[in-house]
C-alpha positions in Angstrom: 159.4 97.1 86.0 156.6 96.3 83.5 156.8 93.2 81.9 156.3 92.9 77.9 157.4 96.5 77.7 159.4 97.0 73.7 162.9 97.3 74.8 164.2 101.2 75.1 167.1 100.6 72.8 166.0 101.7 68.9 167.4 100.9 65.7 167.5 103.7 64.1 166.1 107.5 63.9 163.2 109.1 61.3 163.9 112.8 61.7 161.6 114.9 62.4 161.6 117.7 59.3 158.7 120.4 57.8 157.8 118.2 54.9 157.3 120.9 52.8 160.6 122.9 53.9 162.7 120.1 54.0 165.2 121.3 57.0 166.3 119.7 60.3 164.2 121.7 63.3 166.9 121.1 65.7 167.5 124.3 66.1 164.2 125.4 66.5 164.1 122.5 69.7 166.9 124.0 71.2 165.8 127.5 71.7 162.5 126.4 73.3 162.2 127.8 76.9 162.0 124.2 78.8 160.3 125.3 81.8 157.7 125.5 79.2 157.2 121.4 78.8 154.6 121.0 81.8 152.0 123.8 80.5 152.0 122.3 76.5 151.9 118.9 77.2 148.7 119.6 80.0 147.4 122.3 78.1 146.8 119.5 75.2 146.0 117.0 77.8 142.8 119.1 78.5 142.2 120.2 75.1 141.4 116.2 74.4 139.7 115.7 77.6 137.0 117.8 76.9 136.4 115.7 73.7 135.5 113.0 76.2 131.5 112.9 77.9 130.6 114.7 80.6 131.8 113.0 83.6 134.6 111.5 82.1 136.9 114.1 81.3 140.1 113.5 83.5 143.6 114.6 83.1 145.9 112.7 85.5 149.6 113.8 86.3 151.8 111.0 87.6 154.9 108.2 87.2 155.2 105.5 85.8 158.3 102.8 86.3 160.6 102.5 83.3 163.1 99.9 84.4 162.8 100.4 87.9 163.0 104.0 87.4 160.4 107.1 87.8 159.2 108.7 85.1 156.8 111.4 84.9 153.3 110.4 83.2 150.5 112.5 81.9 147.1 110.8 81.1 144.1 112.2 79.6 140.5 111.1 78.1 139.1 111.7 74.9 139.2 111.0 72.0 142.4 108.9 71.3 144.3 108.3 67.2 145.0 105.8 65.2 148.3 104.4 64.2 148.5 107.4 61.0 147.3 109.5 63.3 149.9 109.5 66.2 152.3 109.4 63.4 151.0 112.6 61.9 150.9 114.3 65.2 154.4 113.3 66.2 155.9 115.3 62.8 155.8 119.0 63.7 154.6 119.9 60.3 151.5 118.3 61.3 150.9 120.9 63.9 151.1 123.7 61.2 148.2 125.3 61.0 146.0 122.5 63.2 142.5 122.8 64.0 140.8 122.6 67.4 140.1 118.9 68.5 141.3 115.7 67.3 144.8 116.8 67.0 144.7 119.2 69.8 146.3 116.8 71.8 149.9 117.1 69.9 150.9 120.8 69.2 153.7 122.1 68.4 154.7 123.7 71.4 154.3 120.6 73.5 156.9 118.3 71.2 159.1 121.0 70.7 159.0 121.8 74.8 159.4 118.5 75.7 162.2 117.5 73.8 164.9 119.2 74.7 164.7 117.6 78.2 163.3 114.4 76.6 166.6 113.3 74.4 166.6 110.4 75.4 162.8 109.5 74.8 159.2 110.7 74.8 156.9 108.3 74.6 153.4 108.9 73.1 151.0 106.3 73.4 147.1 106.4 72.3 144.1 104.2 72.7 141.6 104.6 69.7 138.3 101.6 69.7 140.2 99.6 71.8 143.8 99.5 69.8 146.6 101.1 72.0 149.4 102.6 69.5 152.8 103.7 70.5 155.6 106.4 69.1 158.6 107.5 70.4 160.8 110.5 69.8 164.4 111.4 71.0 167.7 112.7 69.9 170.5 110.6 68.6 173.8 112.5 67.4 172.7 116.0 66.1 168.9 114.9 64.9 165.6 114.9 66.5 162.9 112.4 65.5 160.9 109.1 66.2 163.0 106.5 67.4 162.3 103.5 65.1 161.5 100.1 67.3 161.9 96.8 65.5 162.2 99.2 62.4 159.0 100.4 62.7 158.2 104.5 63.4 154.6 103.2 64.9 154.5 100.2 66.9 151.0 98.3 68.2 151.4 98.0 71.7 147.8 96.6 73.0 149.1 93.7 74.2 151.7 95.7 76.6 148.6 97.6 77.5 146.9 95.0 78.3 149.5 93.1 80.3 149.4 96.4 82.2 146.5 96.7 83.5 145.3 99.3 81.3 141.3 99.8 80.1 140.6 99.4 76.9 137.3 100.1 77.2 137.3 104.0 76.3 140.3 106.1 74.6 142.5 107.6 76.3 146.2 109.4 75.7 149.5 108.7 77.6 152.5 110.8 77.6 155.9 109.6 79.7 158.7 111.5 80.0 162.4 109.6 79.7 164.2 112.4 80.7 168.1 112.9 78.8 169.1 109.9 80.3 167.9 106.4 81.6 168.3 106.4 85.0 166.8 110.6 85.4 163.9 110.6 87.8 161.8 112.7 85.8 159.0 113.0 88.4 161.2 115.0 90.7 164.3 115.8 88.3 162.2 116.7 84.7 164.9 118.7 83.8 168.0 116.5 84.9 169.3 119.9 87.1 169.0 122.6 84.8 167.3 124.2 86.4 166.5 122.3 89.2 162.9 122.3 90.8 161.0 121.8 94.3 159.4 119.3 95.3 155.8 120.2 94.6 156.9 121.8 91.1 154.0 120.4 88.9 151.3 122.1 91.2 153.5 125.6 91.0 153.8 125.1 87.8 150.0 124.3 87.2 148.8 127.0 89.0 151.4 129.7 88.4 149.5 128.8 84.8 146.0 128.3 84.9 143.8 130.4 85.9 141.2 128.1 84.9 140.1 125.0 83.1 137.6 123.9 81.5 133.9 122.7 82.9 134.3 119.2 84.3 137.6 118.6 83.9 139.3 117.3 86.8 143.2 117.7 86.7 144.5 114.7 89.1 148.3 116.1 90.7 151.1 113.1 91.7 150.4 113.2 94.9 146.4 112.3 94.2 144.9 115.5 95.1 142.7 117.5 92.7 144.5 120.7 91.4 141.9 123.6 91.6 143.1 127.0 89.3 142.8 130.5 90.9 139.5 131.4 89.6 137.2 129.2 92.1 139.6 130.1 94.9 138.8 133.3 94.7 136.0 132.5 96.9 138.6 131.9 99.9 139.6 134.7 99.7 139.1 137.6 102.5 137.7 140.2 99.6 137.6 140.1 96.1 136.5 142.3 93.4 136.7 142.4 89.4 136.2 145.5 88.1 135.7 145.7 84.2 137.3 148.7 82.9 136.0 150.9 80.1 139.2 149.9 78.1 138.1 146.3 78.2 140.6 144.4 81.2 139.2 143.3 84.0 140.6 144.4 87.3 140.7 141.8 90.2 141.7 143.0 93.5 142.3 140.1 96.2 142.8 140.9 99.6 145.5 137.7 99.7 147.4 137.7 103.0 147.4 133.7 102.5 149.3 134.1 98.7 146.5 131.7 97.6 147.2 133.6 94.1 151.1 132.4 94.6 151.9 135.7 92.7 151.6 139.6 93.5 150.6 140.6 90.5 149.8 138.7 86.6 148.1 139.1 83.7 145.8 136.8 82.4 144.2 136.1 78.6 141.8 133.5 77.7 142.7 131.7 81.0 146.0 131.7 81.1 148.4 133.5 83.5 151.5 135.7 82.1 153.8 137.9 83.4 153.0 136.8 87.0 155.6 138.3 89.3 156.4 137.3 92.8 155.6 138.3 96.2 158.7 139.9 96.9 158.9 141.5 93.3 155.5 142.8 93.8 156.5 144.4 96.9 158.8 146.8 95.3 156.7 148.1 92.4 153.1 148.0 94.2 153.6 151.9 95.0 153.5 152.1 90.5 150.2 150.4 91.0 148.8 152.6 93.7 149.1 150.1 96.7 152.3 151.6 98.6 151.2 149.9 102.1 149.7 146.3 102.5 151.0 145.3 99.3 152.0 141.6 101.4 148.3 140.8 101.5 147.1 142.1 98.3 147.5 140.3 94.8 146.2 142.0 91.2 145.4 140.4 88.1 144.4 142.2 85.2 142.5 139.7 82.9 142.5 141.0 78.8 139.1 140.5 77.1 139.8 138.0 73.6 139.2 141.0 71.3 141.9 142.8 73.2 144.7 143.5 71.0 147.4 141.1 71.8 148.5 137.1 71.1 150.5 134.7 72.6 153.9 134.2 71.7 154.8 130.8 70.0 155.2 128.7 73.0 152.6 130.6 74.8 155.9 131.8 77.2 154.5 135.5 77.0 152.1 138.1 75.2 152.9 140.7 72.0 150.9 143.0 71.2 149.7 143.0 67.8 150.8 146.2 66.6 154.2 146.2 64.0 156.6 146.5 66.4 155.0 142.7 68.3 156.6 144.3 71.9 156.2 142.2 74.7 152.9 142.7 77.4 153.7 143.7 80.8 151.9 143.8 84.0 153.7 147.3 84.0 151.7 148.6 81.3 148.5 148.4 83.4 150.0 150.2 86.5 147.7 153.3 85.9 144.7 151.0 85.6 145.1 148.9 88.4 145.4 152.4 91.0 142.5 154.5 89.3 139.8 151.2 89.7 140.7 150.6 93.5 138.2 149.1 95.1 137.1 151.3 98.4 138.1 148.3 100.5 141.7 148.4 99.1 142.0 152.2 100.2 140.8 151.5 102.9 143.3 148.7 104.1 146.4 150.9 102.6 145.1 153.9 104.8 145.2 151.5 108.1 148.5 150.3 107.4 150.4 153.4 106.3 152.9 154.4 109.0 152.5 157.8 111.1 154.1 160.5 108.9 153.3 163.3 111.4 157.2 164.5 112.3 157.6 164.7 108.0 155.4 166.9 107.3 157.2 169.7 108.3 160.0 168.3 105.4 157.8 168.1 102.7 157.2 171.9 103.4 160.8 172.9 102.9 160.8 170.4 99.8 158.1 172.1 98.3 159.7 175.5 99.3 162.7 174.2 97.5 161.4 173.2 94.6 159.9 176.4 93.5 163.3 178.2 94.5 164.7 175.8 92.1 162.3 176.0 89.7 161.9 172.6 89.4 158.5 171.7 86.4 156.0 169.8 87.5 155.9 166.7 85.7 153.2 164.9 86.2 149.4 165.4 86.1 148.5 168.3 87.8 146.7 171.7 87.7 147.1 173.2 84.2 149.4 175.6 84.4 148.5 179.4 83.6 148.8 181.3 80.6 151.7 183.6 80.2 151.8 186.9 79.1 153.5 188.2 76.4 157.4 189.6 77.1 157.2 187.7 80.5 160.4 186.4 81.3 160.7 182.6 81.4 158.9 181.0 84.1 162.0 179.0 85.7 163.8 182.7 86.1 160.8 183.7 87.8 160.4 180.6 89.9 164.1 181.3 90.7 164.2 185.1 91.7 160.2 185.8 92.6 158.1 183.3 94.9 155.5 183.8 91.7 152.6 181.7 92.4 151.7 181.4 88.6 154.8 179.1 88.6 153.4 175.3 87.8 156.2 173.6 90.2 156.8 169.7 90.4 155.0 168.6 94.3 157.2 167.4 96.5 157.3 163.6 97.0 155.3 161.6 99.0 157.3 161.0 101.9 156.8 157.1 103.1 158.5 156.4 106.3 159.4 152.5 107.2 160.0 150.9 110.1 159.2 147.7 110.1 162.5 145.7 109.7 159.9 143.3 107.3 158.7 146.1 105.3 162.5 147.4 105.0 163.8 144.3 103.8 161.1 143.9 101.3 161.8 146.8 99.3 165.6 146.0 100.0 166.3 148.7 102.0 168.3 146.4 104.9 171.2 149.3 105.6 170.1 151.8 103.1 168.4 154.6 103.6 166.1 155.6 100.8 164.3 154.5 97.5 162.6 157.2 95.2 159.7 155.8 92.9 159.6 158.5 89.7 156.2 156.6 88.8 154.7 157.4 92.1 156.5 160.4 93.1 156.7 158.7 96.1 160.1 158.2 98.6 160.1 155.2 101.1 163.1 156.3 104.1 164.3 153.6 106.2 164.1 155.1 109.6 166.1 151.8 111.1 169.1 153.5 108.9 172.3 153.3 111.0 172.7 157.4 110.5 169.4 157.4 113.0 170.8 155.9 115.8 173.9 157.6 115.3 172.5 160.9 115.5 170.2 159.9 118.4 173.4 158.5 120.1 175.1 161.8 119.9 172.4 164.1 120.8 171.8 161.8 123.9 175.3 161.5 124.8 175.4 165.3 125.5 172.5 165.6 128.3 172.9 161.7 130.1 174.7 163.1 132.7 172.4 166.9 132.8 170.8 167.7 135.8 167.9 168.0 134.2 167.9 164.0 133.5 165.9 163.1 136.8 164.3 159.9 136.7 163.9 157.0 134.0 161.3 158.7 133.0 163.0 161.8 131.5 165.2 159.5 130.1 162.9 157.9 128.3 161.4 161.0 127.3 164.8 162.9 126.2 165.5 159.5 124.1 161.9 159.8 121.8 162.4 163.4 121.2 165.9 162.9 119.8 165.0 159.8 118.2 162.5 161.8 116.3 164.5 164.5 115.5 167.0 161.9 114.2 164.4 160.8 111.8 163.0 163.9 111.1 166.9 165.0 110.2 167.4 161.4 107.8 164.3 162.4 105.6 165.4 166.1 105.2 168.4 165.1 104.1 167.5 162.6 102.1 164.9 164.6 100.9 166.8 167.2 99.6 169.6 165.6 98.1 166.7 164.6 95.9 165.3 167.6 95.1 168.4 168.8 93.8 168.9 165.8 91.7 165.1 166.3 90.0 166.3 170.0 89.7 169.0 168.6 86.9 166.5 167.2 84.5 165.3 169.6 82.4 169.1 171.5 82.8 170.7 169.8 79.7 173.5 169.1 81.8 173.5 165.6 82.6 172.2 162.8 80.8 168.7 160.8 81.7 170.5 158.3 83.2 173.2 160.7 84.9 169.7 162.1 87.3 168.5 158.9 88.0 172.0 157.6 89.4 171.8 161.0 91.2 168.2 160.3 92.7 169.3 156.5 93.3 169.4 154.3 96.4 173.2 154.8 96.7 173.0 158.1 96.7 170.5 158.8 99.0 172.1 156.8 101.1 175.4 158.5 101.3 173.4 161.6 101.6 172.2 160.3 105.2 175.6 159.3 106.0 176.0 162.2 106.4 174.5 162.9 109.6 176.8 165.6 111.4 175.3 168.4 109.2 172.3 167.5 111.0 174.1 168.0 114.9 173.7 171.6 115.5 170.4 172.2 114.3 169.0 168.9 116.2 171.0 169.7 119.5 169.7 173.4 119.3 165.9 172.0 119.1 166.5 168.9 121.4 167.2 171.8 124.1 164.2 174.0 123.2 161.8 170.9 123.5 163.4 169.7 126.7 163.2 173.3 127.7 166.7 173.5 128.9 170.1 175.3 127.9 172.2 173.8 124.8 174.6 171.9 126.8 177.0 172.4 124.0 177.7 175.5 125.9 179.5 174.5 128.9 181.4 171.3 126.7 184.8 171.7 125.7 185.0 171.1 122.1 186.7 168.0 121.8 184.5 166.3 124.1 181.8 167.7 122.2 183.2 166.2 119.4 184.4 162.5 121.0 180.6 161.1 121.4 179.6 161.9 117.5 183.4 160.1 116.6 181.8 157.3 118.3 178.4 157.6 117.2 180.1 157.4 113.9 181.6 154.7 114.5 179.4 152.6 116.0 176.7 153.6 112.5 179.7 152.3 110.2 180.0 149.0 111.6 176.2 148.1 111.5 176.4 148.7 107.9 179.4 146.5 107.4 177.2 144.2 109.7 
């Protein structure tokens, strides 16, 4: 515990009001995101550091004791105030309108972030020529404002200082953190539980944030290393290229199988990070962003020139475009972007890691038939589609009783077949069966689906005991041949029940949302559930490759029908496992 520290208790509150409005901005407090307090209260730190000299400019993130108790503490350089001055910067009308420097140190944002997880204090303190200054602001009852010390709004606290250890030599700014109640450690609790935080959360928070800082401004963590932003990590990365767009963003592409981005994808505007989503977020909507394969060691950020046309929110929390309707900035809006400036490295790694799609090719011929039989538009870029003549019937009536080539029908889907359990679980396909992108036109099919084995399972129960079954080795042989047709059987089935879901949308039958139910995760998978439609054709070409007779032939129909019974059986309960 310091010694000669003013007592905590006040005597009173000075609520904090916009002078020339005259109304309580409690409310305004309250909505403020609080996961928001770390990024104001540095961001200002380093805004007065770099009014400091060259070598000096430091921003230091640490604790501090408050009656034996922790408290986070955030030091910076530069230029420090005066007594009138820290009392002008701790009244948000002061912040109205500010200009870069002297008063950079106190926005807004960083009082009105802080305080709703600060009601029991926020201390300010400032060095200016050698005079250390002191203001406090809280919550007491429904009102927000300094909390008056010995009467006073502004208290001179150089002797504390002093006693303290602390140079007076330069200026210098202090914030500490109280926390909602006395004994909160708000080094590792800032938010007293809600929500609650890891352990390392101010160098997340820091560089899920910063994408840079400043020249010559060293950011000091708690635990006394030096935080370093993404931008000079870059250089640790395997590859890494920025590609400047002719819209104006600038593309970077970072082969990142060590997360040192700690995000998949972000955007990023005059050094700041936005919109960053996480690895396992970034794993399902890669394919939108042309990186369906490797997407686990790849991160994106698209950085926004100045003059781009867009401005931080209030509290910095997101972007808005500056148009009328102010909508929100998305990493999503930049999926077209981020696939058409691919860097030949990056197609390269997606090509080595893409899983062999030999035994689905034959399916996405049948889809394609299918989708000109049902006369199904194409939808998305393609070849133009040609002219028609006059008094030709409609082109879907065509596409639907002629195979007329002159019909422009929707591709089928890229099929993308998974395998790895860790690739499966990533796009949260654990004991489904299928996912279909619309933005990619792309279908990822879980070939661990339970309907696989079960159909593999069935087909092999039927030649185990064949005399044609040898040795191990036409075991082996029989069981990859029917595995593969059990696969090759999941993504036509799948495969179609999508098809005839697209085949809906331009029918005015169901609704928008009706087709993409029907083209959903649920019901592709009960579409592969369905696995005994598949039995007879698989058993008839399991034969033809084995080169034998169908042994379905000399089987007595119910024990024919006993080892699909089980098959089925034994697929149900590894779903409900």
């Amino acid at each position: 515990m310091h010694r000669g520290l003013p007592p905590l208790t006040d005597d009173g509150i000075s609520a904090l009001r916009v002078a020339d409005e005259g109304f309580l901005v409690a409310s305004l407090i309250e909505r403020c995101p609080r996961t928001m307090m770390l990024r104001e209260l540095v961001r200002n730190a380093i805004e007065a550091a770099v009014t400091a000299p060259r070598g000096q400019r430091r921003v230091e993130i640490g604790e501090t004791r408050i009656e034996g108790v922790r408290k986070l503490r955030i030091w910076n350089t530069g230029r420090g105030m005066s007594a009138g001055e820290l009392h002008r910067m701790c009244d948000i009308a002061s912040s109205i309108g500010k200009p870069h420097g002297l008063d950079g140190n106190f926005g807004m944002g960083a009082k009105v972030a802080a305080l709703p997880s600060n009601q029991h204090g926020l201390r300010y303190r400032s060095c200016r020529e050698g005079l250390v200054h002191e203001v406090r602001l809280g919550k007491r009852g429904s009102e927000y404002g300094r909390l008056r010390i010995d009467g006073r709004d502004v208290t001179d606290v150089t002797r504390t200082a002093e006693n303290e250890g602390r140079d007076l030599a330069f200026d210098w700014t202090e914030v500490v953190l109280f926390g909602n109640r006395a004994d909160q450690d708000t080094a590792r609790d800032p938010f007293d539980g809600n929500p609650a935080v890891a352990e390392s959360w101010v160098r997340a928070g820091l560089a899920g944030r910063f994408l840079d800082v400043p020249d010559g401004v060293v950011i000091t963590l708690p635990d006394g290393a030096r935080f370093t932003p993404l931008a000079p990590l870059w250089t640790g990365a395997i590859r890494h290229d920025a590609v400047t767009t002719q819209a104006g963003p600038v593309v970077h592409y970072l082969h990142d199988p060590q997360r040192i981005a700690g995000f998949g994808c972000a955007l990023a505007y005059r050094s700041e990070i936005y919109d960053a989503r996480t690895p396992r977020d970034w794993v399902l909507v890669a394919p939108r962003y042309g990186v369906p394969f490797g997407a686990g060691q790849v991160s994106v950020l698209v950085e926004l020139p100045e003059s781009f046309a867009v401005r931080p929110d209030g509290y910095r929390q997101f972007l808005r475009y500056r148009d009328g309707g102010q909508h929100h900035v998305e990493t999503g809006h930049f999926a077209r972007m981020v696939a058409d400036h691919r860097p030949d490295w990056l197609l390269s790694l997606i090509d080595s890691l893409a899983p062999d799609a030999r035994h689905v090719r034959s399916v996405q011929g049948e889809l394609a038939t299918l989708l000109r039989s049902l006369g199904v538009r194409r939808t998305r870029p393609g070849p133009p589609r040609p002219a028609q003549a006059a008094g030709a019937p409609p082109a879907d009536l065509v596409a639907r009783t002629t195979p007329d080539d002159a019909f422009d029908a929707e591709p089928p889907p890229e099929i993308v077949p998974l395998r790895d359990p860790t690739d499966i679980a990533a796009r949260g396909l654990t004991d489904r069966a299928a996912q279909y992108i619309a933005d990619s036109h792309q279908m990822f099919v879980n070939l661990r689906h339970g309907s696989v084995d079960a159909l593999t399972d069935a087909l092999l129960a039927e030649h185990a005991s064949q005399a044609h079954v040898r040795s191990p080795e036409d075991s082996e042989r029989m069981h990859a041949v029917a595995t593969s047709l059990a696969e090759e059987a999941l993504v036509r089935r799948v495969g179609r029940a999508l098809v005839h879901a697209l085949a809906w949308r331009d029918g005015g039958v169901f609704e928008h949302w009706e087709i993409e139910q029907a083209s959903g995760v649920p019901a592709l998978s009960v579409a592969a559930c369905d696995f005994a439609v598949s039995l007879g054709p698989a058993r008839a070409e399991l034969a033809q490759r084995l080169a034998v007779s169908p042994p379905a032939a000399n089987i007595p129909q119910a024990r024919r029908a006993l080892p699909l019974l089980l098959a089925l059986r034994t697929h149900r309960a590894l779903a409900g496992h």
